[in-house]
PyMOL Python script that loads the backbone (N, CA, C, O; Angstrom):
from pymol import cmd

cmd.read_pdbstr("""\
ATOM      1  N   UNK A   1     132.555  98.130  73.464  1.00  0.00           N
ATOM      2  CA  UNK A   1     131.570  99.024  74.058  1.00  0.00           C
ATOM      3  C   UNK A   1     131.777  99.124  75.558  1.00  0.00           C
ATOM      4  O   UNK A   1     130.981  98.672  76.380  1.00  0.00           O
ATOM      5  N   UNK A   2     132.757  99.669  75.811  1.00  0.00           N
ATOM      6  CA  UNK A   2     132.884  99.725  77.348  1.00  0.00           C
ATOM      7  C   UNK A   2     132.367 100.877  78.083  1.00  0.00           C
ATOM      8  O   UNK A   2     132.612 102.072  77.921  1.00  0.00           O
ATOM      9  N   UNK A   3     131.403 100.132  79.145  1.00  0.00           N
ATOM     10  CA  UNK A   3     131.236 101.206  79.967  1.00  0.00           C
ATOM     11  C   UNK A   3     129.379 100.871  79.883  1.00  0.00           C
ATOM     12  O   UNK A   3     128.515 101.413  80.573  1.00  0.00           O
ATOM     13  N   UNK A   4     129.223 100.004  79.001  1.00  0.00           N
ATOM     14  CA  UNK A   4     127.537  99.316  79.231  1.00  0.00           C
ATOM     15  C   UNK A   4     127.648  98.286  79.932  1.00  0.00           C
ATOM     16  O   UNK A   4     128.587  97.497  79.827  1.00  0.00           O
ATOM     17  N   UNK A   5     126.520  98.153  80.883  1.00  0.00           N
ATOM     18  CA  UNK A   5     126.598  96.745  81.531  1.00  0.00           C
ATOM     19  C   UNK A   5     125.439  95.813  80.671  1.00  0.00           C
ATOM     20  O   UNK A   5     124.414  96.102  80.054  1.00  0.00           O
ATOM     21  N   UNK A   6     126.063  94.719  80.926  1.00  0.00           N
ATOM     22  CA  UNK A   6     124.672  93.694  79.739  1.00  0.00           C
ATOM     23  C   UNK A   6     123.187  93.715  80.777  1.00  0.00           C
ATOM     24  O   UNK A   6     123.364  93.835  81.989  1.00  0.00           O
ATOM     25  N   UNK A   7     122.244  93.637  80.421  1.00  0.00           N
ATOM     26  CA  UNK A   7     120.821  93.679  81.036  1.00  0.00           C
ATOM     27  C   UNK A   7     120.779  92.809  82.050  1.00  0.00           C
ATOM     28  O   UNK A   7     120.253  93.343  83.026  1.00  0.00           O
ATOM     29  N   UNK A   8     121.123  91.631  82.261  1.00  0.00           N
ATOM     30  CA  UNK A   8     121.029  90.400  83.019  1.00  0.00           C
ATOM     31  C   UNK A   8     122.198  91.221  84.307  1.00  0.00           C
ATOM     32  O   UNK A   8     121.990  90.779  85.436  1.00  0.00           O
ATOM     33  N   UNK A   9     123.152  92.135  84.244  1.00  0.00           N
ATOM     34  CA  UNK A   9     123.758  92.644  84.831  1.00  0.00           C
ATOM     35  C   UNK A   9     123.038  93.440  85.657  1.00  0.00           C
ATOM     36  O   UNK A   9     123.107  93.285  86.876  1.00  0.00           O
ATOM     37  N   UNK A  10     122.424  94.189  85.210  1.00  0.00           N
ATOM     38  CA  UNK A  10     121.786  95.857  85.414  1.00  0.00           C
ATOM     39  C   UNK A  10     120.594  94.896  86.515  1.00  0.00           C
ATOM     40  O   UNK A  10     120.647  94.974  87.742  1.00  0.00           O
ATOM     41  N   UNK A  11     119.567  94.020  85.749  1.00  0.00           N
ATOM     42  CA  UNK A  11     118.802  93.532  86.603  1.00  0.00           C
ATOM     43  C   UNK A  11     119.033  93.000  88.281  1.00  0.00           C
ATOM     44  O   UNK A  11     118.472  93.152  89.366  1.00  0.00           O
ATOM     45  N   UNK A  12     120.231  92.287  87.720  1.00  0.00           N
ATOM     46  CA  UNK A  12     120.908  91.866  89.566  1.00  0.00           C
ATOM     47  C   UNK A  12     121.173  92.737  90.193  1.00  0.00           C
ATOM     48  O   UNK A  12     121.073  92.636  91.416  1.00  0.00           O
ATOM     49  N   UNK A  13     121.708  94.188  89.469  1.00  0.00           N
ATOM     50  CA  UNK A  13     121.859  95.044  90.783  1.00  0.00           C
ATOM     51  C   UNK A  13     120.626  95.677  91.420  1.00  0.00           C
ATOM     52  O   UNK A  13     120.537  96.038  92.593  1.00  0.00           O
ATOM     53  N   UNK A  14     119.557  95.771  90.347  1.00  0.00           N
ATOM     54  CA  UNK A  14     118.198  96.380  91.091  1.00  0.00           C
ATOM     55  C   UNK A  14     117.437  95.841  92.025  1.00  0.00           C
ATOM     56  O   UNK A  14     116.686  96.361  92.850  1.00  0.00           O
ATOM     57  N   UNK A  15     117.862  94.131  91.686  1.00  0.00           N
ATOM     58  CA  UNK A  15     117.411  93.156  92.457  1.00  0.00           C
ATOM     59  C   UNK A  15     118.301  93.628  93.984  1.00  0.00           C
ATOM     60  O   UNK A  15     117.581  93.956  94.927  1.00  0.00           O
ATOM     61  N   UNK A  16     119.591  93.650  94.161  1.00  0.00           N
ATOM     62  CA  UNK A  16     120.414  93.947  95.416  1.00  0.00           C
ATOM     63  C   UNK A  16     119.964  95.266  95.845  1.00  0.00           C
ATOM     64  O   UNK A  16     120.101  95.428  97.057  1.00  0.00           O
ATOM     65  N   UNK A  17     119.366  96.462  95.088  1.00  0.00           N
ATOM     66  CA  UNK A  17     118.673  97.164  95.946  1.00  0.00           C
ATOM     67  C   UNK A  17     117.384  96.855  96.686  1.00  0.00           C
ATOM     68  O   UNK A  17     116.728  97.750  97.219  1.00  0.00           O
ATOM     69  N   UNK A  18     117.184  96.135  96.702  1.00  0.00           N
ATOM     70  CA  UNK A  18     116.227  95.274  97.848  1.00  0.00           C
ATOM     71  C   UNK A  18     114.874  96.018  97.042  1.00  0.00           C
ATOM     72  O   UNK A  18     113.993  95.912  97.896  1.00  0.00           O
ATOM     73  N   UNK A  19     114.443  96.501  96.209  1.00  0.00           N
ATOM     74  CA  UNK A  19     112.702  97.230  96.159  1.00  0.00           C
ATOM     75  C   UNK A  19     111.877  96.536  95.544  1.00  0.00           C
ATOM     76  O   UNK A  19     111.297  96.605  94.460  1.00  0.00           O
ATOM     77  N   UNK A  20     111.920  95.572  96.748  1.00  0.00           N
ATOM     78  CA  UNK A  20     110.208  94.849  96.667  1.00  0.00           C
ATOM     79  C   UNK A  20     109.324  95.982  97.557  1.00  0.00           C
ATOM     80  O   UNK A  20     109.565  97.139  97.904  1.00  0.00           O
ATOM     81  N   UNK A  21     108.396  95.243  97.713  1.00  0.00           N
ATOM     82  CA  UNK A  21     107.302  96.021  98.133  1.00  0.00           C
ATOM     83  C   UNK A  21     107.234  95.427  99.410  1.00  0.00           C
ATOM     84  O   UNK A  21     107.030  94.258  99.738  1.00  0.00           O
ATOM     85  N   UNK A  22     107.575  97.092 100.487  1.00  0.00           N
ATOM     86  CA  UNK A  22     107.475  97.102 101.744  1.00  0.00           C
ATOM     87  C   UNK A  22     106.539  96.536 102.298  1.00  0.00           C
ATOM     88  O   UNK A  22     105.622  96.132 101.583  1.00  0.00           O
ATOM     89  N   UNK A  23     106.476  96.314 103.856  1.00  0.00           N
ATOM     90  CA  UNK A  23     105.450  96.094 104.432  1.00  0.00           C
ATOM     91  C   UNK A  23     104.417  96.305 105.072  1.00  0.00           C
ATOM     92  O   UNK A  23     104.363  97.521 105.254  1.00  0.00           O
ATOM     93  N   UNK A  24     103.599  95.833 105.501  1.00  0.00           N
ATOM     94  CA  UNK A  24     101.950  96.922 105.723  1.00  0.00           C
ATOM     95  C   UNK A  24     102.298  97.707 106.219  1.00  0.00           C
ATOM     96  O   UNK A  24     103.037  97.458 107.171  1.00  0.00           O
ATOM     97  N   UNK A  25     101.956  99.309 105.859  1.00  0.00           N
ATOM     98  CA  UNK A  25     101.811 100.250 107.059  1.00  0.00           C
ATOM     99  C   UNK A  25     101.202 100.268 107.990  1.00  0.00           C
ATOM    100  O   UNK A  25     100.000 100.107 107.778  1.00  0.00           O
ATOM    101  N   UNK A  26     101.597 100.452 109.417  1.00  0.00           N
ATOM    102  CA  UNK A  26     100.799 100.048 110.528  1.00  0.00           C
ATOM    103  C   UNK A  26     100.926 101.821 111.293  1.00  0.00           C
ATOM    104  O   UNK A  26     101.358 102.204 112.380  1.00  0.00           O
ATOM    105  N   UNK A  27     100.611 102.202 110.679  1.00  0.00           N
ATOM    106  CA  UNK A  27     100.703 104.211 110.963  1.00  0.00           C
ATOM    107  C   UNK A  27     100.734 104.336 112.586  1.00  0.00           C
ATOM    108  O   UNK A  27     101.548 105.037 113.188  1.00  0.00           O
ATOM    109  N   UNK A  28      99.664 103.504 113.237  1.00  0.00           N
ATOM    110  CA  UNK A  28      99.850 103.928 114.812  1.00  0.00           C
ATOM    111  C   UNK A  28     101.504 103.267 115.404  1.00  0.00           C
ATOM    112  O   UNK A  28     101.929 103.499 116.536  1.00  0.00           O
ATOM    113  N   UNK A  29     102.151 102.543 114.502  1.00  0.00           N
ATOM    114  CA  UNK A  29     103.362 102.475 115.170  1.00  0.00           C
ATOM    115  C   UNK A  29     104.632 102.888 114.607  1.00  0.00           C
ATOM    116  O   UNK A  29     105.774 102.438 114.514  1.00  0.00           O
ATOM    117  N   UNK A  30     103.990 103.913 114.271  1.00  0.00           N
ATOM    118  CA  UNK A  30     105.129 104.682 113.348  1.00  0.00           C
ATOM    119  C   UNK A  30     105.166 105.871 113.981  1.00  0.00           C
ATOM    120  O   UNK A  30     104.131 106.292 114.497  1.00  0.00           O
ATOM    121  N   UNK A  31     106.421 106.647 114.051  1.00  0.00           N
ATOM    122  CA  UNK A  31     106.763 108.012 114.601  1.00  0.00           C
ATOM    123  C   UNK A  31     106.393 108.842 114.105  1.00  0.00           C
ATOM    124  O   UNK A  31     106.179 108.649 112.908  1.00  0.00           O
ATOM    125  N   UNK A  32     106.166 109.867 114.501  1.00  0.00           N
ATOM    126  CA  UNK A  32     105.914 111.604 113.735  1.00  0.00           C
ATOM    127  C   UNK A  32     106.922 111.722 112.299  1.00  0.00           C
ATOM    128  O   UNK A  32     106.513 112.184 111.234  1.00  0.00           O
ATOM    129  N   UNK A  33     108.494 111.130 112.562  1.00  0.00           N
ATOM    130  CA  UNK A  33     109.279 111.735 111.578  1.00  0.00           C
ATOM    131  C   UNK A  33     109.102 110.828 110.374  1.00  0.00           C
ATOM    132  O   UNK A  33     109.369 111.069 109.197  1.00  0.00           O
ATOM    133  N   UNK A  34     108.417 109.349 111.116  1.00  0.00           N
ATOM    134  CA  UNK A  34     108.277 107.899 109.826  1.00  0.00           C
ATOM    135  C   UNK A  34     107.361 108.811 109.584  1.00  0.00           C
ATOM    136  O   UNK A  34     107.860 109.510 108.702  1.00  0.00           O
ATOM    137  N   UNK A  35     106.122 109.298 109.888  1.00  0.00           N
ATOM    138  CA  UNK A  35     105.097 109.569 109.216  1.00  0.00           C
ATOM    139  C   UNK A  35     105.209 110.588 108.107  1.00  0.00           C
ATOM    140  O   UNK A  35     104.748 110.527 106.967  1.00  0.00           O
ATOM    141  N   UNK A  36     106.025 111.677 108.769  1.00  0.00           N
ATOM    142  CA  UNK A  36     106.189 112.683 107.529  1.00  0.00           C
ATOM    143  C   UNK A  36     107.459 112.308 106.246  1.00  0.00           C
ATOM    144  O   UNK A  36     107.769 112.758 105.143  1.00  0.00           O
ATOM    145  N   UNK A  37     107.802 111.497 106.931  1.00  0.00           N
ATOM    146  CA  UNK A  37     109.031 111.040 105.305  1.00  0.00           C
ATOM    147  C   UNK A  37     108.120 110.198 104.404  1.00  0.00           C
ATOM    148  O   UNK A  37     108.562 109.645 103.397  1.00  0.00           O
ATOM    149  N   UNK A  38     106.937 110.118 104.758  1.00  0.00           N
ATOM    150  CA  UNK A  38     106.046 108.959 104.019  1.00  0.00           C
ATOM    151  C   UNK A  38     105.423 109.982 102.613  1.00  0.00           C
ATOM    152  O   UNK A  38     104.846 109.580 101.602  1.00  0.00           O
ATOM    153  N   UNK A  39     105.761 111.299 102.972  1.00  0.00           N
ATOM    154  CA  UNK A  39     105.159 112.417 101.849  1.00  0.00           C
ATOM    155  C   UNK A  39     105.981 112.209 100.499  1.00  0.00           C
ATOM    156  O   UNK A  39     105.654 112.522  99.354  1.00  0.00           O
ATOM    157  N   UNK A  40     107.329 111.492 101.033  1.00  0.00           N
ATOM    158  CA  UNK A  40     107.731 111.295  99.582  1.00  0.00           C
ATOM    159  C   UNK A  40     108.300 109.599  99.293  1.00  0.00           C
ATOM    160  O   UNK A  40     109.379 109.073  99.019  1.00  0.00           O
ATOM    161  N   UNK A  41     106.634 109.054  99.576  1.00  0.00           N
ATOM    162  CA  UNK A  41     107.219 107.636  99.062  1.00  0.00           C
ATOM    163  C   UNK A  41     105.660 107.260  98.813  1.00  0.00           C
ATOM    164  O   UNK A  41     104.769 107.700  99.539  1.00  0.00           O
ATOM    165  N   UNK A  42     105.509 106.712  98.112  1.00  0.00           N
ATOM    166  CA  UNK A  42     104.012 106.291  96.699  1.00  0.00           C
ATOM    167  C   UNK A  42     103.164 105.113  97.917  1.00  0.00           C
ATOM    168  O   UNK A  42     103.633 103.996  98.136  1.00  0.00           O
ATOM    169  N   UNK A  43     102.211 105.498  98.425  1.00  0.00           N
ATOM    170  CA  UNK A  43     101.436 104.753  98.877  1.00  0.00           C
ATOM    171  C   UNK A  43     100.069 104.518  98.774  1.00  0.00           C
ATOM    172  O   UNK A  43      99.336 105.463  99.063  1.00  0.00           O
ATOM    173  N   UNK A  44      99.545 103.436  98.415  1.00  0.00           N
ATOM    174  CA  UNK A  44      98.419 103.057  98.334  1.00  0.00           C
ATOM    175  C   UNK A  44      97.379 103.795  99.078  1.00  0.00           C
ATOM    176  O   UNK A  44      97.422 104.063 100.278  1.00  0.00           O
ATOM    177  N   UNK A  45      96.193 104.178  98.026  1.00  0.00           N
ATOM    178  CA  UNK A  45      95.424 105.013  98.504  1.00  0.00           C
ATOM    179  C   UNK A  45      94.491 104.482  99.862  1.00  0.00           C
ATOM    180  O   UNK A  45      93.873 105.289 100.556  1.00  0.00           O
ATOM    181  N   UNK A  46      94.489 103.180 100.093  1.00  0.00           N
ATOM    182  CA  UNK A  46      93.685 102.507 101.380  1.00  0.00           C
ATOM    183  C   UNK A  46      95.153 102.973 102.321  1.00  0.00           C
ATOM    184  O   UNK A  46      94.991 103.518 103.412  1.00  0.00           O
ATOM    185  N   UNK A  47      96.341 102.746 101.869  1.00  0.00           N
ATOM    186  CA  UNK A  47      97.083 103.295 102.987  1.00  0.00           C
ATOM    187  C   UNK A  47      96.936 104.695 103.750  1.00  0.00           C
ATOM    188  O   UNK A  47      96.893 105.049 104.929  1.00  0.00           O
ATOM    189  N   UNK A  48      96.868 105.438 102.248  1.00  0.00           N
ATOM    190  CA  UNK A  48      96.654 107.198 102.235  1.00  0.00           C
ATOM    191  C   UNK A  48      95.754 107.249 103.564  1.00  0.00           C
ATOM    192  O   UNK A  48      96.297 107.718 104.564  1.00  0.00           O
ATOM    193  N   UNK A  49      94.609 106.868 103.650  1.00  0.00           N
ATOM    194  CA  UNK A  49      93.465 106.740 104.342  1.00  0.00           C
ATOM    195  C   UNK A  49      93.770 106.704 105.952  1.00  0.00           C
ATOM    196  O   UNK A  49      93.589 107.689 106.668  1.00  0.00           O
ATOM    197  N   UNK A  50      94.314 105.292 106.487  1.00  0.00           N
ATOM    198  CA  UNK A  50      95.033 104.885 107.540  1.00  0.00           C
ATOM    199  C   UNK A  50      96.216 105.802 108.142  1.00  0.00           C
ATOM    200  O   UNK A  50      96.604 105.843 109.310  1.00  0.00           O
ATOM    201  N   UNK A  51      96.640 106.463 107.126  1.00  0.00           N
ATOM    202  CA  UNK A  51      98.237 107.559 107.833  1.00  0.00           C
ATOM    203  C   UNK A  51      97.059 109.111 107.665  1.00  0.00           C
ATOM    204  O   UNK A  51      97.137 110.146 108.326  1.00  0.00           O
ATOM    205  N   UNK A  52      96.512 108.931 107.074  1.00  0.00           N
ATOM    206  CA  UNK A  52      95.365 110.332 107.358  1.00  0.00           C
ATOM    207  C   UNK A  52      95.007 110.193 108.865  1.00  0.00           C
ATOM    208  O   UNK A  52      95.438 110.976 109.712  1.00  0.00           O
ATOM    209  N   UNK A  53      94.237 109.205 109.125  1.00  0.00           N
ATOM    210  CA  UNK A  53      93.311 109.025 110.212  1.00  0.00           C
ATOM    211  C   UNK A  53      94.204 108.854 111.344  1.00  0.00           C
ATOM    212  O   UNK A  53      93.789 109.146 112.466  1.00  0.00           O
ATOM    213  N   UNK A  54      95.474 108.381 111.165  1.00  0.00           N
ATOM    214  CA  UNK A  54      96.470 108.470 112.700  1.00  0.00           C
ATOM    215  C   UNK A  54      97.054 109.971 112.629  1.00  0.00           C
ATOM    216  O   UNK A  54      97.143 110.588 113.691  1.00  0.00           O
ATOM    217  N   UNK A  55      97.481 110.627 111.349  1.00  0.00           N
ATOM    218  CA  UNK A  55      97.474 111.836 111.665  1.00  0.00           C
ATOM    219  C   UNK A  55      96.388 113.052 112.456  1.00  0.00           C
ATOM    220  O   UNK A  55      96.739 114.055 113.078  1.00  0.00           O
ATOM    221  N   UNK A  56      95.294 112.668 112.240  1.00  0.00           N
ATOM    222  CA  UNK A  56      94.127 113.270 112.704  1.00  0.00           C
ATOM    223  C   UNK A  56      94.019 112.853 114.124  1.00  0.00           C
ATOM    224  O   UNK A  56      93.842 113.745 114.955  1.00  0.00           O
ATOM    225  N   UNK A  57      94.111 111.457 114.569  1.00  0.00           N
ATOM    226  CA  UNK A  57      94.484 111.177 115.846  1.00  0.00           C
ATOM    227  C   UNK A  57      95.068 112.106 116.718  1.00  0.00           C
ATOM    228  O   UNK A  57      94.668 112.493 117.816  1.00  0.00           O
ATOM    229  N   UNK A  58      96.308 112.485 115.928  1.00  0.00           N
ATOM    230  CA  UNK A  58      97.660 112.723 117.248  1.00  0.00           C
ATOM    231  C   UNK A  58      97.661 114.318 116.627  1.00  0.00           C
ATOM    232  O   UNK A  58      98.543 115.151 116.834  1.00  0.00           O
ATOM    233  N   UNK A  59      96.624 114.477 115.939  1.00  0.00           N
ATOM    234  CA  UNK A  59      96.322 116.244 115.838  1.00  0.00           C
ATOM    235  C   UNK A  59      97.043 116.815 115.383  1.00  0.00           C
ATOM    236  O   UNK A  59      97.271 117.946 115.812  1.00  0.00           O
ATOM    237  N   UNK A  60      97.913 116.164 114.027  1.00  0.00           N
ATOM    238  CA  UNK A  60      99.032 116.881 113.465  1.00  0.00           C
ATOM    239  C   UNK A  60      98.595 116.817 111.793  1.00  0.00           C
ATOM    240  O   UNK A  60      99.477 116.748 110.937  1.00  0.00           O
ATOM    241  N   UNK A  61      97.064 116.849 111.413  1.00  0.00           N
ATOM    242  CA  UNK A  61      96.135 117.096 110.410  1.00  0.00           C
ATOM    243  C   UNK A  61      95.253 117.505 110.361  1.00  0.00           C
ATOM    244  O   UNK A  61      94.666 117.118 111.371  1.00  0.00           O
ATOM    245  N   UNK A  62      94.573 118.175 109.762  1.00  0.00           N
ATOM    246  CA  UNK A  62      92.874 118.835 110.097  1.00  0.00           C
ATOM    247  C   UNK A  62      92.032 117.490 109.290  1.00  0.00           C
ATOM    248  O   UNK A  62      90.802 117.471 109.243  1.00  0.00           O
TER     249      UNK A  62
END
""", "prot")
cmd.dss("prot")
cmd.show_as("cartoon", "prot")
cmd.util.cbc("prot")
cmd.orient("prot")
């Protein structure tokens, strides 16, 4: 069967893509361009909240 990797395989490499779970968002020290690449990455709705309210800050949200 060549060309499957065994599971214990597949797992170590997902593991070497490093995706644990990032670290706190701290939105006021994040840039305009961190902020808008954040539209396509899954964040916690207490986060949602915090990157709302620094957007509203720096007047680049209603």
């Amino acid at each position: 069967m060549g060309g499957f990797m065994e599971l214990s395989e597949a797992m170590a490499q997902i593991d070497a893509l490093n995706l644990k779970k990032s670290e706190k968002l701290v939105p006021s020290k994040m840039t305009n361009e961190e902020l808008a690449r954040l539209r396509f990455t899954w964040v916690s709705p207490e986060e949602e909240e915090l990157v709302i309210a620094e957007l509203r800050k720096r007047g680049l949200a209603l």
